[in-house]
Phi, psi and omega in degrees: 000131187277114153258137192236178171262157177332307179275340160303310178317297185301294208292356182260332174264018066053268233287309168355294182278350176253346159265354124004291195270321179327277261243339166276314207293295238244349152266323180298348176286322200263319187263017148292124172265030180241346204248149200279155181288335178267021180256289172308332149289340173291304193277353166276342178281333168306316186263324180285328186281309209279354198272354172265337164256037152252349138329271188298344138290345123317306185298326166279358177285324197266016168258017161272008193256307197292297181298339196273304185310359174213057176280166184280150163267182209240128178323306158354291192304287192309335176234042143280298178324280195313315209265304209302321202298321170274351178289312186321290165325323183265356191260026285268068189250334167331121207260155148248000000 
């Protein structure tokens, strides 16, 4: 059994229902008889197409949100830290 988080859920089941409706678009699309046949290939592709990349671009968006919150620090980062911990110390704000 696949465990996912709450909002992975909500967003799959989501994606679940707009591709749902893609996919009734894309037979009511295909059984127009007044629209030209390369207008009905454009519109299945479109509704069949875009809700797995919008899928798959959430999903990379959020494991790039993942990575950014759990960069590496940076030789920047590391003697930054010491000038930020003494001006804090010396502003006499300091837990000990």
């Amino acid at each position: 059994m696949l465990v996912t988080t709450l909002s992975a859920q909500i967003v799959l089941a989501v994606f679940a229902l707009v591709y749902a409706a893609s996919v009734l678009a894309a037979v009511v699309a295909v059984r127009d008889p007044q629209a030209p046949a390369g207008l009905k290939a454009a519109w299945v592709a479109a509704l069949l197409l875009l809700p797995p990349v919008g899928l798959l671009a959430w999903e990379a968006a959020r494991v790039a949100d993942h990575r950014a919150a759990h960069r590496v620090v940076t030789v920047r980062d590391r003697t930054a830290y010491p000038a930020d911990r003494a001006a804090h110390v010396a502003g006499g704000s300091a837990r000990v």
